[in-house]
C-alpha positions in Angstrom: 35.6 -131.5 52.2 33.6 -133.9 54.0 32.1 -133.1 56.8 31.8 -136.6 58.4 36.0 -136.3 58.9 35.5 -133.9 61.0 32.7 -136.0 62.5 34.8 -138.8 63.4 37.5 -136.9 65.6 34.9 -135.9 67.6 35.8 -137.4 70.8 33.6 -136.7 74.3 35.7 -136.7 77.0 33.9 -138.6 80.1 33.0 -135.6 82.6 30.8 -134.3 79.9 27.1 -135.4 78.7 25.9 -136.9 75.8 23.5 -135.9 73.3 21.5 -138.8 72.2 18.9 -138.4 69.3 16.5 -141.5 68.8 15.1 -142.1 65.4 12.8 -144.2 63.8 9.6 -145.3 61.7 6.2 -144.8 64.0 5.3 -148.3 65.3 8.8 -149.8 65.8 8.8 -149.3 70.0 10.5 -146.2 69.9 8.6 -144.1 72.5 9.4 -147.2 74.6 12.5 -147.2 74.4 12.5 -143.7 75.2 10.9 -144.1 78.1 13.0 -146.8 79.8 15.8 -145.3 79.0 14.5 -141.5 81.2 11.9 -142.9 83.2 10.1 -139.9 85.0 12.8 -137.7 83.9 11.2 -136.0 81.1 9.5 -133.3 79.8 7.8 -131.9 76.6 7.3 -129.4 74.5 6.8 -128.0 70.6 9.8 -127.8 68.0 10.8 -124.7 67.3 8.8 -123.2 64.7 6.5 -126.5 64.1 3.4 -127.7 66.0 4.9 -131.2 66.6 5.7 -132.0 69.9 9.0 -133.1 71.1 9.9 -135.1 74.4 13.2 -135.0 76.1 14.3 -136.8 78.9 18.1 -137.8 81.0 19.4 -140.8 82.2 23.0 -141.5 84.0 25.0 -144.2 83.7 28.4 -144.7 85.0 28.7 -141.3 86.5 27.6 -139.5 82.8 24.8 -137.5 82.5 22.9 -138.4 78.8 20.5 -136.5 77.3 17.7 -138.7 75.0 16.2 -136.6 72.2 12.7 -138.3 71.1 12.6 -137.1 67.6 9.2 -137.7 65.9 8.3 -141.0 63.9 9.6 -140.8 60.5 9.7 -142.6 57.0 12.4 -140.7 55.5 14.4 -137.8 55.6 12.3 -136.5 52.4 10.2 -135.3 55.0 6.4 -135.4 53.6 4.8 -134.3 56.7 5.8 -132.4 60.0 6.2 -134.8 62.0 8.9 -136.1 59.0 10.1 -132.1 58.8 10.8 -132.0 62.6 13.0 -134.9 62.6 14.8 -134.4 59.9 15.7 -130.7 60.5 17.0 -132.9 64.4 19.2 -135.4 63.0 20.7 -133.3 60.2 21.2 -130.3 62.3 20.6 -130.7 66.0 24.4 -132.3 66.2 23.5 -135.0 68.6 26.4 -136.9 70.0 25.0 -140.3 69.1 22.0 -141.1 67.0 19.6 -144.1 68.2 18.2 -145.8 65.3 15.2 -148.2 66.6 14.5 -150.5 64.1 11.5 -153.6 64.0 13.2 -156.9 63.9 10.0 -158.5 62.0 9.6 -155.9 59.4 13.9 -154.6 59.3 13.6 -154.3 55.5 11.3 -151.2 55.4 13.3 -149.5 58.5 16.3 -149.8 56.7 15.2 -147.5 54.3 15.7 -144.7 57.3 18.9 -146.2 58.9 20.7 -145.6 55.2 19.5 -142.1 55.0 20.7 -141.1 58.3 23.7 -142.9 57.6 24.0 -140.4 55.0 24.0 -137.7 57.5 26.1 -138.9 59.9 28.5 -141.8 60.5 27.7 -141.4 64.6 25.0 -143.9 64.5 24.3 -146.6 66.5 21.4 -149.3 65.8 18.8 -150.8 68.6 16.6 -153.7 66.8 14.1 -153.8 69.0 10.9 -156.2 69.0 13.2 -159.3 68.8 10.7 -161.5 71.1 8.2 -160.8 68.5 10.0 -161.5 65.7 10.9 -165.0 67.7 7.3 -165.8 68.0 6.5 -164.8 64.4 9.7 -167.4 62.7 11.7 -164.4 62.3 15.2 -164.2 63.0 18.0 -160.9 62.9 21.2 -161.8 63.2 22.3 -158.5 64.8 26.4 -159.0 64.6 25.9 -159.8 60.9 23.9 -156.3 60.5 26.3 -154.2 62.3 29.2 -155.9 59.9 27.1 -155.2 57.0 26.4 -151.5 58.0 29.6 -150.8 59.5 27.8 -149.4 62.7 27.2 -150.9 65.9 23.9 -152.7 66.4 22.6 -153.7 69.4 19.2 -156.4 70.2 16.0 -155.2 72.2 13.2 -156.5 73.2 11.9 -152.8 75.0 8.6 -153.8 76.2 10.3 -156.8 78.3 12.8 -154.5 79.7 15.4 -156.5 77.8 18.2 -154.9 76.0 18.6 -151.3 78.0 21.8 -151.8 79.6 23.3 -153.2 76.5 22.1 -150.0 74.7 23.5 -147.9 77.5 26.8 -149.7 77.1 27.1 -149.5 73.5 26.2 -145.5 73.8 28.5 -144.9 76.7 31.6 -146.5 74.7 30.5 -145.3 71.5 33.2 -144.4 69.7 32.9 -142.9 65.8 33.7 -146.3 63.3 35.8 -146.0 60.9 34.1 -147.1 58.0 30.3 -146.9 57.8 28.8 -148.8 55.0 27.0 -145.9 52.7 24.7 -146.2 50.4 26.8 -146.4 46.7 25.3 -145.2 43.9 26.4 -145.0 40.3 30.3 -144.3 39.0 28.7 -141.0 37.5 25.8 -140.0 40.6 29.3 -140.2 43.1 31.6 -138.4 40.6 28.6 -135.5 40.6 28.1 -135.4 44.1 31.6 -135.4 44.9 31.7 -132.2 42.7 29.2 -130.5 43.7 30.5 -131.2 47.3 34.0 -129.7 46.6 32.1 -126.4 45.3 30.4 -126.1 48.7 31.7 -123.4 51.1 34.1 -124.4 53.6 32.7 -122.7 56.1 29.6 -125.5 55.9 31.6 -127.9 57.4 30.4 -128.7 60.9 26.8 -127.2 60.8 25.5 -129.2 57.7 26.8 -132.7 56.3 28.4 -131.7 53.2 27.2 -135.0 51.2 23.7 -134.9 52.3 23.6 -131.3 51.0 25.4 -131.8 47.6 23.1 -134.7 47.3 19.6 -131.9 48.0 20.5 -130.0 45.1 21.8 -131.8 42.7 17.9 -133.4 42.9 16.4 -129.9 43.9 15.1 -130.9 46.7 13.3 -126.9 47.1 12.3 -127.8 50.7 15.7 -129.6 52.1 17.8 -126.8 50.2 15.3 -124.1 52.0 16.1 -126.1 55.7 19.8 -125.5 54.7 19.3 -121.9 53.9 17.9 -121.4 57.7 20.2 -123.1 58.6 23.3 -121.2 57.7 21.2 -117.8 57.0 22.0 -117.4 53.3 21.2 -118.8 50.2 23.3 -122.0 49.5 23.1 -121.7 45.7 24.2 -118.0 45.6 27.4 -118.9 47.2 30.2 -118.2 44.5 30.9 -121.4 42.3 27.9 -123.4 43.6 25.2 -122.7 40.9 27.8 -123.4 38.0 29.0 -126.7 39.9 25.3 -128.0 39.9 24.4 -127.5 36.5 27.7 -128.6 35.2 26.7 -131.9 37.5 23.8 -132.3 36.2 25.1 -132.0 32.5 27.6 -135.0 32.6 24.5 -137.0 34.5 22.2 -136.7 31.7 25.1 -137.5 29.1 25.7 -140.8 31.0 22.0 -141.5 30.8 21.1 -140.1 33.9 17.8 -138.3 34.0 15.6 -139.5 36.9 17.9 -138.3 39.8 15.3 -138.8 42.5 14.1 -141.9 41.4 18.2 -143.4 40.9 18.8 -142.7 44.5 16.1 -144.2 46.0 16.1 -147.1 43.9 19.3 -147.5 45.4 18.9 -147.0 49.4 16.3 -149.9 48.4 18.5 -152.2 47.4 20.9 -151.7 49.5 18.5 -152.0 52.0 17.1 -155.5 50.3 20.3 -156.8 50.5 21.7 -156.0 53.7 18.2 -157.8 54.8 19.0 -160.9 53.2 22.4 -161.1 55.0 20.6 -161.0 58.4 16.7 -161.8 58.1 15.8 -165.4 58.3 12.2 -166.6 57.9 9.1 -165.0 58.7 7.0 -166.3 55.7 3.9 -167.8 57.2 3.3 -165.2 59.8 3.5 -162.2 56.6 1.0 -164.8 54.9 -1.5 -165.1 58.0 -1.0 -161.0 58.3 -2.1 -160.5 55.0 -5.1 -162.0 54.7 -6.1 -160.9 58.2 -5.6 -157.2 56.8 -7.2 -158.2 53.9 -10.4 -159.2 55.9 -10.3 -156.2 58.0 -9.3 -153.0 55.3 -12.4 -154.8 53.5 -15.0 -152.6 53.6 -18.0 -155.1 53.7 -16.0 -156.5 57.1 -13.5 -154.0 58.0 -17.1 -151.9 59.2 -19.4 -154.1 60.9 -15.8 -154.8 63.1 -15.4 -151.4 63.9 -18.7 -151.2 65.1 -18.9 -154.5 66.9 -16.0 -153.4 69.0 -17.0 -150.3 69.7 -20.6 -151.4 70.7 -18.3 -153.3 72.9 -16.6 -150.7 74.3 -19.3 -148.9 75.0 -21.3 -151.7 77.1 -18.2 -152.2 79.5 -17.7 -148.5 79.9 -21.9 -148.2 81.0 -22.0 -151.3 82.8 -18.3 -151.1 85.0 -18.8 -147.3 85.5 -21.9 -147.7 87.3 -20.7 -148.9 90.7 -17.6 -146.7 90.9 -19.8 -143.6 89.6 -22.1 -144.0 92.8 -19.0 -144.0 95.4 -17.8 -141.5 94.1 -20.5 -139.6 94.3 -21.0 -141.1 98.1 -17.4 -139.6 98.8 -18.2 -136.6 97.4 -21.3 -136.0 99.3 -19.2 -136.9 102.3 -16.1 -134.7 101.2 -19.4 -132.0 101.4 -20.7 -132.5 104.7 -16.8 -132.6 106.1 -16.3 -129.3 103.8 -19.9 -127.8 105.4 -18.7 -129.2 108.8 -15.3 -126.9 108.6 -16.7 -123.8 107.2 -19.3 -123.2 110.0 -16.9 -124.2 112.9 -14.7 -121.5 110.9 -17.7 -119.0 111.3 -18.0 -118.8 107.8 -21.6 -116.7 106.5 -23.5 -119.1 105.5 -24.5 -117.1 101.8 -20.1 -118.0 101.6 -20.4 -121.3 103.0 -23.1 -122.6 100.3 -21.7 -121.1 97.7 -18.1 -123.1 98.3 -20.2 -126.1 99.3 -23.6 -126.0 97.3 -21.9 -124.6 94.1 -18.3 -125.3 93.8 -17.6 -128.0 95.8 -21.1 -129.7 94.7 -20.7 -129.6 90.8 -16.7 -130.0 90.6 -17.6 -133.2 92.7 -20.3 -134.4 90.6 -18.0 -133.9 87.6 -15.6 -135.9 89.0 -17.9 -138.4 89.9 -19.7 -138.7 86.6 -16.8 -138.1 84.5 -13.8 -140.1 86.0 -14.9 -143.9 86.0 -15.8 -144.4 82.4 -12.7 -142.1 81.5 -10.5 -144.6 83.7 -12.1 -147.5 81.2 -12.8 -145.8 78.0 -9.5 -144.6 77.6 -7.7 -148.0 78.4 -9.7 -149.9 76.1 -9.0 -147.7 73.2 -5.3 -147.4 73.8 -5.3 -150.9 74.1 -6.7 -151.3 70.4 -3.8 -148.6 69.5 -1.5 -150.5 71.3 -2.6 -153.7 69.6 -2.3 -152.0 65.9 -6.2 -152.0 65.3 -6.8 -147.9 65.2 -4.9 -147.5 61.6 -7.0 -150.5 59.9 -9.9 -148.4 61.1 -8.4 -145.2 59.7 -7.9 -147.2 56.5 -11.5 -148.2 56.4 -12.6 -144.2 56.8 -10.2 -142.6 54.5 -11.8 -142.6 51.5 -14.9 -141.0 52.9 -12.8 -138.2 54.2 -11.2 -138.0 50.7 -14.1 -137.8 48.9 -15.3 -135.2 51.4 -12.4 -133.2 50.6 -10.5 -133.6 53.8 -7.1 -135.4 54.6 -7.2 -139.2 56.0 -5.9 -138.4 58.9 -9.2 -136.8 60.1 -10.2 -140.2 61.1 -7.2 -140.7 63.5 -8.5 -137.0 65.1 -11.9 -138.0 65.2 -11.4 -141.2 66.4 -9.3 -138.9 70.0 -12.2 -137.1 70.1 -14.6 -139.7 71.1 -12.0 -139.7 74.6 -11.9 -135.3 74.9 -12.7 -133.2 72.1 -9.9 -131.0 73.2 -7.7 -133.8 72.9 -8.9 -134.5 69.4 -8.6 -130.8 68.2 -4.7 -130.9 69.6 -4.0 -134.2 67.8 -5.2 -132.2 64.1 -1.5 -131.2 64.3 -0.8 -134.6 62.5 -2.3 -133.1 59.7 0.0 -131.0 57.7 -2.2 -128.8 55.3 -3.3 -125.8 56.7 -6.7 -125.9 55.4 -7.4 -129.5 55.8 -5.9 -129.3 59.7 -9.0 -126.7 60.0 -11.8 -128.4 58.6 -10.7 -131.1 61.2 -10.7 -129.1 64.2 -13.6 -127.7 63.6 -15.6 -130.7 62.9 -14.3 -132.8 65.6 -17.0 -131.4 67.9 -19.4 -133.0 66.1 -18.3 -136.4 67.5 -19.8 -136.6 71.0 -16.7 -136.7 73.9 -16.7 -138.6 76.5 -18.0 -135.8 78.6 -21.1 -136.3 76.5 -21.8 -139.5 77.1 -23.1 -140.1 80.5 -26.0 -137.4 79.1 -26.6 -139.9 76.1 -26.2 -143.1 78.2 -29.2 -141.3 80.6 -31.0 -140.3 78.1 -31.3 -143.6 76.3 -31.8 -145.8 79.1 -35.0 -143.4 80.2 -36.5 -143.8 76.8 -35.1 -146.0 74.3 -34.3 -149.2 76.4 -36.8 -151.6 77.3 -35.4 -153.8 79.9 -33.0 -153.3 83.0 -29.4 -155.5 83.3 -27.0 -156.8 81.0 -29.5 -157.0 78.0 -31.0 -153.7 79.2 -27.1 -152.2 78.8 -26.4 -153.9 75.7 -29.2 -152.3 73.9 -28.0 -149.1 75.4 -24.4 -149.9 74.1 -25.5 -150.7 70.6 -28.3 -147.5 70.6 -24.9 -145.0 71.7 -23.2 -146.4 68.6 -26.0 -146.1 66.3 -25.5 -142.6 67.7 -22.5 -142.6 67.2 -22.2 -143.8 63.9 -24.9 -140.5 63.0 -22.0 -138.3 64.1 -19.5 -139.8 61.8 -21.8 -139.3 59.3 -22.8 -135.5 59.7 -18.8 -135.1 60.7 -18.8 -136.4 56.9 -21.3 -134.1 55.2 -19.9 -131.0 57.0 -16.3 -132.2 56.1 -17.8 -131.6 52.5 -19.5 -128.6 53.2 -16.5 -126.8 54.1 -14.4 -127.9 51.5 -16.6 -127.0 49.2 -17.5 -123.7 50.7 -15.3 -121.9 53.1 -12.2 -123.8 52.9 -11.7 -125.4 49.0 -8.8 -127.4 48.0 -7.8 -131.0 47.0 -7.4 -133.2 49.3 -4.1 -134.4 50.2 -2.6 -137.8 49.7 -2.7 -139.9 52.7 0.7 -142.8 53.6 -0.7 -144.8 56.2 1.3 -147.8 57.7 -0.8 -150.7 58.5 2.0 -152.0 61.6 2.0 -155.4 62.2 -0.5 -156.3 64.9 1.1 -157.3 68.7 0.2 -158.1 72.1 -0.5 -154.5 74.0 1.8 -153.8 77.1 -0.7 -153.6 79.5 1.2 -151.6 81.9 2.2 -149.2 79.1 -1.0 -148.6 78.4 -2.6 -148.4 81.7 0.1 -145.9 82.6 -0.4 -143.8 79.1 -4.1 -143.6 79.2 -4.6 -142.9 83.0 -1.8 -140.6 83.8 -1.6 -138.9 80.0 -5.2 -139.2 79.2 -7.5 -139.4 81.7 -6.2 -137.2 84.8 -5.1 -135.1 81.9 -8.6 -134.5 80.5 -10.0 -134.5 83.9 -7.5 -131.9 85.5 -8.9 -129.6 82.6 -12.5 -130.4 83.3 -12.3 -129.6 87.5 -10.4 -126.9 86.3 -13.5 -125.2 84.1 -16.0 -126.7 86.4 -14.8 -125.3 89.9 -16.4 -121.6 88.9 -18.9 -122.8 86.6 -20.4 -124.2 89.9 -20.3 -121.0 91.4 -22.2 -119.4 88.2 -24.5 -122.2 88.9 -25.2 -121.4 92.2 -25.8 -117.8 91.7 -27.9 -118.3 88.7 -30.0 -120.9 90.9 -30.1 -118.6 93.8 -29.9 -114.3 93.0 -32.9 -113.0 92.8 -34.1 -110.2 91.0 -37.3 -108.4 89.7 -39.7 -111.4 91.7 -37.3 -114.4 90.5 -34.4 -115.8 90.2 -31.7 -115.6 87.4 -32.3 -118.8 86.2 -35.8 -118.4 86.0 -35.6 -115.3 84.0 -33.2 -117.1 81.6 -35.4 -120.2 81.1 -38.7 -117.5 80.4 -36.2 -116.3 77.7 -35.5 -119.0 76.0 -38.9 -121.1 76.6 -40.0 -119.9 73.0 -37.1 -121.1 71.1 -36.8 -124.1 72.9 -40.3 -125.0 72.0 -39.5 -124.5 68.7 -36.9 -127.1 69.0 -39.0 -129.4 70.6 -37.6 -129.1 74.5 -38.0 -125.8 76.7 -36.5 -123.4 78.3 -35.3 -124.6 81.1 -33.2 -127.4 79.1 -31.5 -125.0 76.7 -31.0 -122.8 80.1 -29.5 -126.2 81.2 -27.1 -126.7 78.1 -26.0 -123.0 78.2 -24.9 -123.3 81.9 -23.3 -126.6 81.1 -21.0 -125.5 78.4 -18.0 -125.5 81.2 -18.9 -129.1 81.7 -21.3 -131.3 79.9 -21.6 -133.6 82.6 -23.9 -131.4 84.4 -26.7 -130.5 82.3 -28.8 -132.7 82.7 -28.3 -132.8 87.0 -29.0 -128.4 86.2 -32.1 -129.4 84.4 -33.6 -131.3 87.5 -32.7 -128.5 89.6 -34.7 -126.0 87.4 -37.9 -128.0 87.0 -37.7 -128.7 91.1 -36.8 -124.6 91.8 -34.2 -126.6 94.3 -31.6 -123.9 94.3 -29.3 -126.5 94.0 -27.8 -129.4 92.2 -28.9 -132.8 93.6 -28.4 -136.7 92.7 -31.6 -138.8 91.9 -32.1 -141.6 90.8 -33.5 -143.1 87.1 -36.8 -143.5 88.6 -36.8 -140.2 90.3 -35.4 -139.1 87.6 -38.0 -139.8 84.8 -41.1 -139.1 87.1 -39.6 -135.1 87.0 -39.0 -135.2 83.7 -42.8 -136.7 82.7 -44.3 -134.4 85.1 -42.6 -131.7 82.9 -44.0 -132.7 79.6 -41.0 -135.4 78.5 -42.2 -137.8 76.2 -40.4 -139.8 73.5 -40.7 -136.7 71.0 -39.2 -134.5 73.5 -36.6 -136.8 74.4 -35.4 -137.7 70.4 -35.2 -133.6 70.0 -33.0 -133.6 73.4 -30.8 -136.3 72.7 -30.2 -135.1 68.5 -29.1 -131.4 69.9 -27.2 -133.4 73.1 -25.1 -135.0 70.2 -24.8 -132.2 68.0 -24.4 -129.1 70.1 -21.3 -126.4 71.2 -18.2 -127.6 72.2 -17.3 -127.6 76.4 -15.4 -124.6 77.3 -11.9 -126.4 77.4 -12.6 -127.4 73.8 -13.2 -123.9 72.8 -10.5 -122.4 74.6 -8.3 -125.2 72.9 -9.5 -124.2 69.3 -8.8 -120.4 70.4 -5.3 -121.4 71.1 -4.3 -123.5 68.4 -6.3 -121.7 65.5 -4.9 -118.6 66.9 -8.2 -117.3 65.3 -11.6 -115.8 67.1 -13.3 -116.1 63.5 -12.5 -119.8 63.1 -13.3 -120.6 67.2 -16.8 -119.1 66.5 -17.3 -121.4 63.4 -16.0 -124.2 65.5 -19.2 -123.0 68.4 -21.7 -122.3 65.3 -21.4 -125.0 63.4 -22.1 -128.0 65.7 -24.8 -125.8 67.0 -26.7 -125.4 63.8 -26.3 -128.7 63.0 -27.9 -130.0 66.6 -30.7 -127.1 66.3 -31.7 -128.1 62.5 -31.9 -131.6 63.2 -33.8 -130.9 66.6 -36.3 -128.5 64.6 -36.8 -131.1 62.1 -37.7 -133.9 64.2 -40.1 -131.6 66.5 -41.8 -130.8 63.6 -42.0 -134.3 62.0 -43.2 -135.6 65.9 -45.5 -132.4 65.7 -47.1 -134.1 62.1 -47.8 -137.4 63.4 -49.1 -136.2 66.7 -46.4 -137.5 68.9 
């Protein structure tokens, strides 16, 4: 009763589509090949009942229309994470037509491990080893006809990133025809005679809507969580089906009387092999480049130098993203102050009021612009240089470095990788705690990853240091800036740290989870790629959201700056409110006033602070000499300006970040904890310096 004959008379006629599913370890090119293969036809979205994200896309090809599943990157179908889950539940159930198998020609070995498995699932599988170029210039050679004759399958040679390979792949998938005689995994005389048994006991009406070996297979090891996926599957309980209970146990009986007793540990053991020596039929060389990757792993997952890296390049980072956003910055802000005066221009010959014609022009116009401004040049470099050290491999050896810090604080490894996206949108980083799969560790991580300051942040920080922590102008005068922001920055990885552990220790206890990170082999970045996927996906992303919260918070602005009432104006009467507790924190009211009104967009605290102490009604550009003549004549001084910059790092999250943590906690208790915490941590540390500057007369 084998649900694979049925399977292989499954024939698709040529007027109708294909479904293709593509599967594969993370790091092996899949998303590339996905995306030659649909181009801009695609479209995302979550899988059903799961917070992973799928993409879909089509392609045609010889008058078919094909439709490319992405599943997400997987190990194994012992899915140990939902990411793993997702794709599993895909390829065992989704009944895709054909399923794409991307493999890494320099490391084929390990991905076989996969390819067997869903071999096990379904015979319709076709294989794409893609990376062959780099497995060229690395002494590594796969000879693909001698791996489809040891699998059985077709198997087809890409090199994606070149563009090589794609109409091979779409030949191979449009002539795909079921073969005959897939090579399986084998596994002991007795483990077959069980599974075979256990197989016949299954209900007939399984056939079709769950691979009948695969399933025998689940619960003969009582696999709880594969057997469960089954159960939703066919909406009833597999074991309570009449025959099926006695069948496993009787299976299990004449296993442990051969000398069978670690079930789980038999079958894998075997995919392994299997997988070993299919390898050595087709893999030749390689042995000096796994040497040289070794050690340089070695050398960089070494704590004592895998650190002072990390912060070397990001000290790096950091000085290109000050020194090439400057120019760009102030053209923007040019244009925009042009895009004003056209905007003014148009509105009066329209006989607009002129309390209506500020307000667009003064308050929306003027802040959305200087967001845009402020906010889109060192996105349009931060971004690519960090997808270019994810592109090269780097980012994991980094999350290597951290995890045992997160571990001991309780939380999962993968807090790093979160952490690490928040630096870029805090938003962004709070969506990307989906990778982590325990409920209570996926919290602690969204909300702590405000405590990392976004890129939103920086231009504040950048000002702040180069007023009064920098002694010199020019390159030297922005590398000192660049290695003061990660000094910075390195504090918030810290107290990210210690409130990590706070939480678990407090509000959210548990153990924290094991962590299986792949360190992928490291490779030249595809430039284009990752121009495309940070500017388009990233930064217009982020900044979409951004114009989107700051288009009406410059009309709050505006009408704070400019209503009157009871002999001043709103603002004023906020800033007399909060003057006390500002003291106490070592600033004033007018730049808490400043941080409230900026909570739609960072970006413009420090340009709402200006306009307070000049009572100018309305936001205005100045420069750093302007700049730190207002802010001396308001009492600034370096013990004012540490107290500024501490709660600057450490304060509420931007309203897109909130609204973000709203949606995907689904809580209003936990998004307040996400607002209070940073908060109390930028307020204590603020306190505690004003009253250590207040000691020593500062």
């Amino acid at each position: 009763m084998d649900s694979r004959s049925d399977l292989r008379r499954r024939r698709v006629s040529p007027s109708q589509g294909l479904t293709v599913a593509l599967a594969g370890n993370p790091n092996v090119g899949k998303s590339t090949v996905f995306n030659g293969l649909t181009g801009l036809h695609q479209h995302t979205g979550n899988w059903t009942g799961k917070t992973v994200v799928s993409a879909q896309g089509t392609y045609s090809y010889r008058g078919r229309e094909y439709t490319v599943v992405d599943t997400p990157g997987a190990y194994s179908l012992r899915a140990a994470s939902g990411e793993e889950e997702a794709a599993r539940d895909y390829i065992v159930f989704g009944g895709a037509d054909v399923t794409v198998v991307v493999c890494d020609a320099s490391c084929l070995e390990r991905n076989l491990n996969l390819l067997l498995q869903i071999m096990e699932v379904t015979p319709r599988v076709l294989v794409a080893v893609n990376l062959m170029d780099q497995a060229q210039s690395r002494g590594i050679e796969v000879d693909v006809p001698a791996l489809s004759r040891a699998l059985g399958v077709p198997a087809v040679a890409m090199s994606a990133r070149r563009g090589r390979g794609f109409r091979e792949l779409k030949d191979a998938v449009a002539s795909y025809s079921t073969p005959p005689s897939p090579r399986l995994p084998r596994y002991s005389d007795a483990l077959e005679a069980a599974i075979e048994s256990v197989e016949r006991a299954l209900p007939r009406d399984l056939m079709g809507s769950v691979p009948s070996r695969w399933a025998a297979l689940r619960l003969l090891e009582g696999d709880a969580e594969a057997v469960s996926a089954v159960n939703r599957r066919i909406g009833r309980e597999l074991v309570l089906e009449p025959g099926v209970a006695g069948a496993i146990s009787s299976a299990r009986a004449r296993l442990a009387a051969s000398g069978v007793t670690a079930l789980r540990e038999e079958v894998i053991a075997s995919i392994y092999r299997r997988a070993e020596a299919v390898a050595a039929e087709c893999v030749r060389g390689g042995r000096e480049y796994d040497l040289r990757q070794l050690r340089l792993d070695r050398a960089l997952t070494r704590r004592a130098m895998g650190i002072p890296v990390m912060l070397l390049l990001l000290s790096l980072i950091f000085f290109i993203t000050i020194k090439g956003a400057d120019y760009p910055s102030g053209v923007l802000m040019r244009c925009s102050e042009w895009v004003g005066d056209e905007l003014d221009s148009a509105l009066t010959a329209l006989g607009a009021s002129d309390p209506i014609r500020e307000a667009l022009v003064l308050g929306i116009w003027r802040v959305l612009g200087w967001v845009i401004s402020v906010m889109l040049p060192p996105m349009a470099i931060f971004f690519p240089l960090f997808t270019l050290l994810e592109d090269l491999g780097y980012l994991p050896r980094v999350a290597f470095d951290l995890d045992s810090g997160f571990r001991k604080a309780g939380a999962c490894g993968k807090q790093c990788l979160t952490m690490a996206m928040g630096f870029g949108c805090n938003a962004a980083g709070v969506v990307g705690c989906r990778i982590i799969d325990s409920p209570r560790e996926r919290l602690i991580a969204q909300l702590t990853n405000s405590l990392v300051p976004c890129n939103g942040r920086f231009p504040m920080l950048i000002t702040l240091i180069t007023l009064f922590f920098v002694g010199s102008g020019g390159p030297w005068g922005t590398a000192e800036a660049a290695c003061v922001l990660t000094l910075l920055i390195a504090l918030s990885v810290l107290v990210t740290l210690a409130a990590s552990k706070f939480l678990s220790s407090t509000l959210l206890r548990g153990k924290p989870s094991a962590l299986t990170l792949e360190l992928p082999p490291f490779r030249p970045p595809n430039v284009p790629e990752v121009l495309t996927r940070s500017l388009l996906d990233r930064t217009l992303f982020v900044l979409g959201r951004a114009a989107a919260v700051a288009a009406p918070a410059g009309l709050i602005i505006y009408l704070a700056a400019n209503v009157h009432l009871a002999g001043g104006t709103v603002l004023s009467h906020i800033v007399g409110a909060l003057d006390p507790l500002g003291r106490a924190l070592g600033m004033d009211g007018v730049i808490l006033a400043a941080f409230i009104l900026g909570l739609p967009a960072n970006e413009t605290v420090i340009p709402i602070m200006v306009m307070a102490y000049a009572a100018s009604g309305t936001l205005a550009e100045c420069d750093l000499a302007s700049l730190r003549s207002i802010l001396a004549a308001n009492g600034w001084g370096i013990g004012r300006a540490v107290c500024v910059t501490l709660f600057a790092l450490f304060h509420w999250p931007c309203a897109t970040t909130v609204l973000t943590i709203r949606r995907e906690t689904g809580s209003l208790k936990w998004t307040l904890a996400a607002l209070v915490l940073p908060t109390a941590v930028g307020a204590a540390l603020s306190f505690l310096a004003a009253r250590i500057f207040e000691i020593f007369g500062i």
